[in-house]
N, C-alpha and C positions, 0 to 999 in steps of 0.2 A: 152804782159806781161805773164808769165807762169803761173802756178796755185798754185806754192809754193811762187812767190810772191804776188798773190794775195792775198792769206792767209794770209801770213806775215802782211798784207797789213793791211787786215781785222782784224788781232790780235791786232795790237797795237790800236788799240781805245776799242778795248773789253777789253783787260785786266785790263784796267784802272776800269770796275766793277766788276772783282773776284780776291782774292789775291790768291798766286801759281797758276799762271794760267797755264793748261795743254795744248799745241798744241798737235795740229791733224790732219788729215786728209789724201792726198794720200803719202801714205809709197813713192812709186815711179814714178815720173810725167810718166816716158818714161813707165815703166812697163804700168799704169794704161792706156795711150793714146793708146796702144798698145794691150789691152787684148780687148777679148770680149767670155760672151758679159761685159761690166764695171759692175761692182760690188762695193755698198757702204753699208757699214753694219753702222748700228746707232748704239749706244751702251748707256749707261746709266753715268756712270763717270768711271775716272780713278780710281783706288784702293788704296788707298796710297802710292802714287808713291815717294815720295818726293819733293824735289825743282828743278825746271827748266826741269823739266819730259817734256819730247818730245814723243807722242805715234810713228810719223813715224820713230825718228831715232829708236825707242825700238825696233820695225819692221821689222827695216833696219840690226840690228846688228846680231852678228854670230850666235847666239839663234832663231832668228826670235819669238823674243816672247816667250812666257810660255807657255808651254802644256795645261795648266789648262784651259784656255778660248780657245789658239789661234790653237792648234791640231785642234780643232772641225771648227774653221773656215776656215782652211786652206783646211780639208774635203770637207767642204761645196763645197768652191770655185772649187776646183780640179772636183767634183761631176758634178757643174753646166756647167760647161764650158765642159764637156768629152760629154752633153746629144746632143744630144739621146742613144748614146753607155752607158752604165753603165760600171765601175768597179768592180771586183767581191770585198770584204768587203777585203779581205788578202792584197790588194795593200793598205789598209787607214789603220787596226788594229794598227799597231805598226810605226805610222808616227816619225817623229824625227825633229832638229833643222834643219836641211836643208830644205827638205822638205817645211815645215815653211817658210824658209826663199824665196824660189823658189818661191812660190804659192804667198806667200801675197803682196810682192813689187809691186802688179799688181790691190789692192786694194784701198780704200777709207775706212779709218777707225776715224768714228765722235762723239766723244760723245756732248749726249745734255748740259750735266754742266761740264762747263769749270774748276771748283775748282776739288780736289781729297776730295775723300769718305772714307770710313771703308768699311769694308769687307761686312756689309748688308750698302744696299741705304736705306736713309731716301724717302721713298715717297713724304710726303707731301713737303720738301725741293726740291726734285728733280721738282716736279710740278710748285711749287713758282719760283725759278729759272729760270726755262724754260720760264713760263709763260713770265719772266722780261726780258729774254735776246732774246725774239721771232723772234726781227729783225736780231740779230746776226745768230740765227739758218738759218732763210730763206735766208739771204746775201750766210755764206758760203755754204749751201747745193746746192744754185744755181751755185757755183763755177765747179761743179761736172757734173750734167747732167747724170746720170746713168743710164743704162739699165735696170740694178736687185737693189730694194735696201732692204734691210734686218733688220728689227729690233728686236734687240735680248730684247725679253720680251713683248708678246704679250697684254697681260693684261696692262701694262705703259708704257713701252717704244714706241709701234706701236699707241698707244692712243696717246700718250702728241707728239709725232709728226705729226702724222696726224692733230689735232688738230692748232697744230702753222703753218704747213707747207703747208697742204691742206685743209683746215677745211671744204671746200666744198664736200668733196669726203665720200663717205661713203663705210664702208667695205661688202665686198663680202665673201664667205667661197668654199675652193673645197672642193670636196666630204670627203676630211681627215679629213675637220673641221679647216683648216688654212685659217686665215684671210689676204684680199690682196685688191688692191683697182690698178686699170687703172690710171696712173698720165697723161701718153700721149697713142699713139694709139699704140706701143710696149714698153711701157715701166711703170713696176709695182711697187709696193708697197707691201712689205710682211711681215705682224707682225708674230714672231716667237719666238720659244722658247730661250730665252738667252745660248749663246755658252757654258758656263760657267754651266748650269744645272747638275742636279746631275742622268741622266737620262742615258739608254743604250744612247752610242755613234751610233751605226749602226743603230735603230731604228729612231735618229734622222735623220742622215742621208737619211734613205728611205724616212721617212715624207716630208722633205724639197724636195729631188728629187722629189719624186710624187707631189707634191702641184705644184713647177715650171713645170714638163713639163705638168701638165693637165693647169695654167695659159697660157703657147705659146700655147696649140689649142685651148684656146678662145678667142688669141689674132690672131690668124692664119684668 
């Protein structure tokens, strides 16, 4: 069975606990089986997406997404997978919908609450939620199997999944002060700052590259 239908699989008894339920997850089976190293970013909810909002077709389409969150993640990706080589900043500055669309079909993109949000997350709702839909969280994250996985918002989002997904695991910091935690013998866990931040893009940028390649030499 694939992994879009196992999703599907896994949706239809989830949706039965959130109304407008948002799917997720790999933007593109082939892309993502194919990339390395896999890449799954957590995210927190969708945005007010509307009705019958699909994150991988939104993904998948000729936009690849919105600037706003998904330039930065697209970075990312592009970043992580070019290391050890770095890019000099002028190939990422001025990314565009292509770009986007190239880069992320090759991702896992999950939020922990399945209903759509406003423009700020309720905390305490996204906690409660989480908490309630726990089994759903660890069903589909195991679907996945990642090598990197990334959670945009360190302070809650890298919290409330650790917590449901590996609650044994306790976090670690590299020398930048990014928290990250060993799930298997190559393969981490990284709370991080939300794509979506109102922060330099390139600074994020170096953060994340240096935080992963000091995480591979101590997994080396």
């Amino acid at each position: 069975m694939t992994i879009f239908n196992r999703e599907e699989e896994l949706f239809k008894e989830w949706e039965k606990r959130r109304e407008s339920f948002v799917r997720d997850g790999v933007v593109s089976e082939h892309g993502y089986r194919t990339s390395c190293p896999r890449i799954a970013f957590i995210l927190k909810e969708a945005n007010d997406p509307g009705d019958d909002f699909d994150l991988r077709q939104f993904l998948q389409n000729q936009n690849g997404g919105k600037g706003t969150t998904w330039n930065n993640v697209a970075r990312w990706v592009h970043g992580i997978r070019n290391l050890p080589s770095e890019c000099a900043w002028s190939c990422y500055e001025n990314v565009g919908a292509r770009f986007r669309r190239e880069v992320l079909r090759g991702i896992v993109a999950m939020n922990l609450k399945k209903s759509p949000g406003g423009s700020r997350t309720r905390n305490s709702e996204l906690k409660s939620v989480t908490r309630d839909d726990a089994e759903f969280i660890q069903k589909q994250y195991a679907l996945y199997d990642p090598d990197i996985t990334i959670c945009g918002g360190a302070d809650t989002t890298g919290e409330l999944f650790r917590k449901v997904v590996h609650p044994k695991m306790s976090w670690k910091q590299t020398t930048g002060g990014v928290c990250w935690y060993r799930r298997d013998i190559r393969k981490c866990v990284v709370a991080f700052t939300h794509p979506a931040a109102r922060f330099g893009t390139m600074r994020m940028l170096g953060d994340l590259l240096n935080a992963i390649k000091e995480i591979k030499q101590k997994q080396e």
